[in-house]
Structure formats: structure tokens, C-alpha cells
N, C-alpha and C positions, 0 to 999 in steps of 0.2 A: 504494500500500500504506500509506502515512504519514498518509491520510486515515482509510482504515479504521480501522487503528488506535487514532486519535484516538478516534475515533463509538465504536469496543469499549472506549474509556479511559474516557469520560465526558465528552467536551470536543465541544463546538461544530466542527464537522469539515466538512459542507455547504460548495464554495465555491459556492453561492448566494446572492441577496438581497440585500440594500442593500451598497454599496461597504464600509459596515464591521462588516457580516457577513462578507461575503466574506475583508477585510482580516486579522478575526481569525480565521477557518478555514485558512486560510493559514498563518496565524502558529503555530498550532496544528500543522502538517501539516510547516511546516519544520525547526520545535525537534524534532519526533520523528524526522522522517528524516535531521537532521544530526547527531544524540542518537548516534542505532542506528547508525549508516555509520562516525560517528566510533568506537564502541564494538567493530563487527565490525572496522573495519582497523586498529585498535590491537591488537589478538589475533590475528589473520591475516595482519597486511601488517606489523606493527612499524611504523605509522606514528603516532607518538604526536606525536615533535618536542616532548620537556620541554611538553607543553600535556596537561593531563587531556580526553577525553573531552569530559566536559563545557561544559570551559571553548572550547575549540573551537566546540560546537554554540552556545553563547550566544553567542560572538561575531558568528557568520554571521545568529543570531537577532536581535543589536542592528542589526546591518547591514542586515536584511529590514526592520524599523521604520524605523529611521533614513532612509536612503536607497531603499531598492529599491521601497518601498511607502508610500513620503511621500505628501502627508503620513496616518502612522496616524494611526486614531483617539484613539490613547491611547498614552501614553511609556513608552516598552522595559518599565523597573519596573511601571509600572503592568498591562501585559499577562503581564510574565512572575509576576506574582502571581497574576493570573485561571486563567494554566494552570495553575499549583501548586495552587491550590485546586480549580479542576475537574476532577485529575488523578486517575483511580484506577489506583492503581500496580499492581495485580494483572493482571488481564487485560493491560495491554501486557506486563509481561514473561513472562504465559503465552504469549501470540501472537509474542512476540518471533522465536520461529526461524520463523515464514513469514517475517519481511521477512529475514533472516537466508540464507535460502534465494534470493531473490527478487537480492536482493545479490549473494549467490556466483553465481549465475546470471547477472549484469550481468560480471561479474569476468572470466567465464568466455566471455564473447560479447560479442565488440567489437560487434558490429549488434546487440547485442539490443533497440533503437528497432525494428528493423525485425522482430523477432522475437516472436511472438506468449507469451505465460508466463500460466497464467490455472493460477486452481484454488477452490475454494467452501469458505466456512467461515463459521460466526455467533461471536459474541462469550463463547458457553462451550464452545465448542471447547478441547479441550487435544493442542497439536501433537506429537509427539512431539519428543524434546531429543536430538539425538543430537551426534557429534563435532564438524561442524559449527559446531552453536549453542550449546554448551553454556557453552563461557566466553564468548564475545557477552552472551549471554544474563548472564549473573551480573556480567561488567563493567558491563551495562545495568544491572541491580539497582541494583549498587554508584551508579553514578553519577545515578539516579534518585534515592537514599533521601539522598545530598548534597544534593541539588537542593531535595528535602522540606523536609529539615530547615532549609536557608536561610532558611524562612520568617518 
């Protein structure tokens, strides 16, 4: 879902193609899915632990560079600038309650690896917001338009 995402954001999302294609679709696909997880279980779970959101997600993102996907093609800053720039904030936090959904659906089914979760949507879809995603949904805002403005 973190992938799609990405491709309805504006960002390089593909992991195909030369290792640092790949490298940086990845990079992409993990700051969103560590974004969103961190934003849904801070509203749902009370999992914040004095750490924003945000700050949370960038660290696991410096750790995806740094270590997990050594070596990147380009240094933490240097990547997490490329995202902010090819980042449009509007579609992910309209599509935000499918992964939202997708989430509480993992939450809610220990084997959901073995579980099959499918559903169809393009990039002007508007999902409906309900109880669920709603503050997900606007802690994401929140911690998107932080992210922005870091620039």
C-alpha cells in the first residue's frame, strides 16, 4: 500500500531498475509507511513514547539509508529532501484511510501475511473518512505539513 501511495503522491515508487532506483523507491515507500503506522498507533494504540510521529518515521528512515540499504545512493538529507520536494501532500492524505484501513486490518489478524486484503482505487479517488481514519488521517496532515515546512 506504501508504494501506491507514493506513485498517487508524486514520488518515484517503482521498486524496479537500476539498484538506485530501486534504492530510492524504497526509500520512498518506507518514510510513508513508517509516517502513516507511526500516525495510526499514536491515535489508536497511545503508542507515541515522548517521540512525534514523525520523528519516529525519520529515524527508521535514517536507519533504511544508513545501514539497511548501504550503501544508498545519496545521504539521509540528501534523499529526504528529494521526497519533500516530490511530495504532493494532497492525495496521500486523501488516500490516507485505505492504508488506514489496511493497518487496522493487520491489527486485527495476526496471519494477515497469510490473508489475502485487496481492493481497487486510482489516484483521484476520495475514500470515504470515517471513525477509523479520521484522526490518523489529520495527525498525518499534521505531521506531513512539519515535514514540509522543514525545508
Amino acid at each position: 500500500m506504501a508504494h501506491l501511495l507514493a506513485a498517487a503522491s508524486g514520488l518515484p515508487w517503482k521498486p524496479r531498475g537500476t539498484r538506485d532506483e530501486v534504492c530510492v523507491a524504497e526509500f520512498h515507500a518506507v518514510l510513508l509507511e513508517h509516517l502513516a503506522v507511526a500516525a495510526f498507533d499514536a491515535v489508536h494504540l497511545g503508542r507515541c513514547s515522548g517521540e512525534s510521529p514523525l520523528a519516529r518515521a525519520l529515524e527508521h528512515a535514517r536507519w533504511f539509508v544508513e545501514r539497511h540499504y548501504a550503501p544508498f545512493p545519496m545521504n539521509f538529507e540528501t534523499a529526504l529532501a528529494c521526497f519533500r520536494t516530490g511530495l504532493e501532500v494532497e492525495p496521500l492524505v486523501r488516500l490516507s484511510p485505505l492504508f488506514f484501513r489496511t493497518r487496522a486490518f493487520e491489527l486485527e489478524h495476526g496471519d494477515f501475511q497469510e490473508r489475502t486484503f485487496s481492493g481497487r482505487f486510482c489516484s483521484s479517488f476520495r475514500p470515504e473518512v470515517d471513525s477509523l481514519s479520521r484522526e490518523p488521517q489529520r495527525e498525518l496532515a499534521r505531521q506531513v505539513a512539519v515535514l514540509a515546512d522543514a525545508r
